[in-house]
Backbone as ProteinMPNN parsed JSONL, in Angstrom:
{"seq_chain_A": "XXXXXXXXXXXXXXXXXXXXXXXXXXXXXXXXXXXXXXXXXXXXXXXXXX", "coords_chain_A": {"N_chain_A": [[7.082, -27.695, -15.575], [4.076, -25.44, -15.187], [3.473, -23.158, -14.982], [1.368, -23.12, -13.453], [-0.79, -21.673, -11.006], [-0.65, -22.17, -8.537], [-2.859, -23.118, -5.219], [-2.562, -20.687, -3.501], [-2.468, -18.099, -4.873], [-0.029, -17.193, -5.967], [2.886, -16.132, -7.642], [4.985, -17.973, -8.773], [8.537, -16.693, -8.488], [11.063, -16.702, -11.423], [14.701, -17.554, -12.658], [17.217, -15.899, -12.713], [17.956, -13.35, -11.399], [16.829, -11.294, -9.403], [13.609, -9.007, -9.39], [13.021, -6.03, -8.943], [9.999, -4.325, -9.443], [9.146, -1.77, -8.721], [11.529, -0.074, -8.791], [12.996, -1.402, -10.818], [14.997, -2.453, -10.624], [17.631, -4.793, -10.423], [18.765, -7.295, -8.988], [21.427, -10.107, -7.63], [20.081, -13.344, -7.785], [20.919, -15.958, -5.014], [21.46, -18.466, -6.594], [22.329, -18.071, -8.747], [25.326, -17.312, -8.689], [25.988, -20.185, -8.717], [25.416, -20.798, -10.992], [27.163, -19.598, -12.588], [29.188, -20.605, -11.903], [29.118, -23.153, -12.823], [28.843, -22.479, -15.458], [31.248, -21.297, -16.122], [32.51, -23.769, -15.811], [31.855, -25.759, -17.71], [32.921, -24.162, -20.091], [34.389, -24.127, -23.209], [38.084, -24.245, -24.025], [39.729, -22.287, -25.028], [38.071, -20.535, -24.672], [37.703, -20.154, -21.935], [40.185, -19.105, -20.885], [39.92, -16.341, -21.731]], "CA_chain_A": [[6.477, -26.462, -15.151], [3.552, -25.493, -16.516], [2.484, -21.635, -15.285], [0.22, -23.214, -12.377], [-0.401, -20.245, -10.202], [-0.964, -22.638, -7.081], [-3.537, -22.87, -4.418], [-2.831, -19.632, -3.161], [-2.617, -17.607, -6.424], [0.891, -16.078, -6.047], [3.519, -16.354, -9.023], [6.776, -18.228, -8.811], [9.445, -15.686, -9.882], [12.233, -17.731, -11.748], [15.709, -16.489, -13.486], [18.4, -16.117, -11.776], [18.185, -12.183, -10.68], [15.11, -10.685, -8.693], [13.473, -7.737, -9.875], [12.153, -4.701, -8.174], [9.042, -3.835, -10.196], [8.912, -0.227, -9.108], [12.546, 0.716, -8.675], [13.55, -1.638, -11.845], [16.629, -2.726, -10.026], [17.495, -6.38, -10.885], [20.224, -8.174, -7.953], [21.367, -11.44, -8.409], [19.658, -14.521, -6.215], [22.106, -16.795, -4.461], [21.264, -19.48, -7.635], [23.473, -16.376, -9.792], [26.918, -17.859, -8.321], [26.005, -21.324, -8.617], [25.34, -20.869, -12.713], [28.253, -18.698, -13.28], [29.985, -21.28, -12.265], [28.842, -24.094, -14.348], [28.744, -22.512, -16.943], [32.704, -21.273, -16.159], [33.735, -25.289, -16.139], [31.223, -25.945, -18.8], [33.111, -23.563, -21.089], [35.14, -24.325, -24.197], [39.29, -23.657, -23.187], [39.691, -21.247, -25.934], [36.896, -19.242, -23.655], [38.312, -19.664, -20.451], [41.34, -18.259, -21.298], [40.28, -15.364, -21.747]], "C_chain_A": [[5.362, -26.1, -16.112], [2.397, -23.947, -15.709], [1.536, -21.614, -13.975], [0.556, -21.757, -11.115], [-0.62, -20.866, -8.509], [-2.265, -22.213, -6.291], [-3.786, -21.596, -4.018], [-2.578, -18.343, -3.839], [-0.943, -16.816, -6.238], [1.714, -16.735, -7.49], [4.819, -16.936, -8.418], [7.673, -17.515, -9.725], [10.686, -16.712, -9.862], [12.975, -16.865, -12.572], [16.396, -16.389, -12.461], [19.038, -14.542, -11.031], [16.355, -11.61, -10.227], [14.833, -9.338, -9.313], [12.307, -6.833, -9.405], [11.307, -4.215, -9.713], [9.039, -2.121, -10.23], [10.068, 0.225, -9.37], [13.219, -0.093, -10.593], [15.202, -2.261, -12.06], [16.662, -4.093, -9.857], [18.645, -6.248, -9.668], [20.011, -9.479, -8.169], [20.488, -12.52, -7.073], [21.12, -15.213, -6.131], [22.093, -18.057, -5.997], [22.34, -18.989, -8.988], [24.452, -16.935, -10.015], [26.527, -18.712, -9.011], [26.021, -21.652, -10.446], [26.344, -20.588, -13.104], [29.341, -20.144, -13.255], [30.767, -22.395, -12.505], [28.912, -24.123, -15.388], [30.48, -22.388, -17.329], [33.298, -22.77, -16.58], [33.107, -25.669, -16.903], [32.054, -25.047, -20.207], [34.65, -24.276, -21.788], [36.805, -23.999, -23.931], [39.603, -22.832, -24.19], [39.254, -19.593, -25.173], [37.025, -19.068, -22.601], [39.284, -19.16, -19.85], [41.314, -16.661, -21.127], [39.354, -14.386, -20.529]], "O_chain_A": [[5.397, -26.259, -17.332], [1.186, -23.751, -15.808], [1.039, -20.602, -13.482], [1.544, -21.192, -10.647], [-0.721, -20.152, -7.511], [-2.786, -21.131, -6.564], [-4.938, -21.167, -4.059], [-2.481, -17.402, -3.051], [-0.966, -15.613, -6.494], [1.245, -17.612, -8.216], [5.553, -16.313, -7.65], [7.76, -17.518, -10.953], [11.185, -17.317, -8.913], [12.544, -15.85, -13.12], [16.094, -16.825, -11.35], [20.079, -14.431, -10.385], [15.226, -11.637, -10.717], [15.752, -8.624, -9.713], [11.084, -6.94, -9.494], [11.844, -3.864, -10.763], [8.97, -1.38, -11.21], [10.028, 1.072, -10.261], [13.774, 0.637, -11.414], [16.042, -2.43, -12.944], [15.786, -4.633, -9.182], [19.291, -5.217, -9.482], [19.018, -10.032, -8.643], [20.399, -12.365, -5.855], [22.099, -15.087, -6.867], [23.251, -18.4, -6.232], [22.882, -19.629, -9.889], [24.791, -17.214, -11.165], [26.541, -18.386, -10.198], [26.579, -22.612, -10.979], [26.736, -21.228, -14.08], [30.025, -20.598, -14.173], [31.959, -22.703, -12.503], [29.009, -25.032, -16.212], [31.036, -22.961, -18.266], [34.213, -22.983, -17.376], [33.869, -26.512, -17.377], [31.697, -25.378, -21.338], [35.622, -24.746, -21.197], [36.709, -22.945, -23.301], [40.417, -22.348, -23.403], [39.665, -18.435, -25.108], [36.628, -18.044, -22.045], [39.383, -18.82, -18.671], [42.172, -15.919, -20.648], [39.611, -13.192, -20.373]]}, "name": "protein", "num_of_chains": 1, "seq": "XXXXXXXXXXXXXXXXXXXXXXXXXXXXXXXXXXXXXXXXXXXXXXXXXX"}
């Protein structure tokens, strides 16, 4: 990745929650789940414990 704003100049928003500019109100994208829970079976068993 490297910032390109593409042909038709818009911005790719990336991160894993969307964010309302005026209201300031973040919700998660569907990509949200899919991390949580990677990172859940990715985690240490000490940490999943609890």
């Amino acid at each position: 990745m490297n910032g390109d704003l593409g042909e038709e100049g818009g911005v790719e928003r990336f991160g894993i929650a969307h964010v309302d500019y005026e209201t300031r109100l973040r919700t998660p994208k569907m990509r949200s789940m899919w991390y949580s829970q990677v990172a859940a079976g990715n985690a240490p068993a000490a940490m999943a414990a609890s």
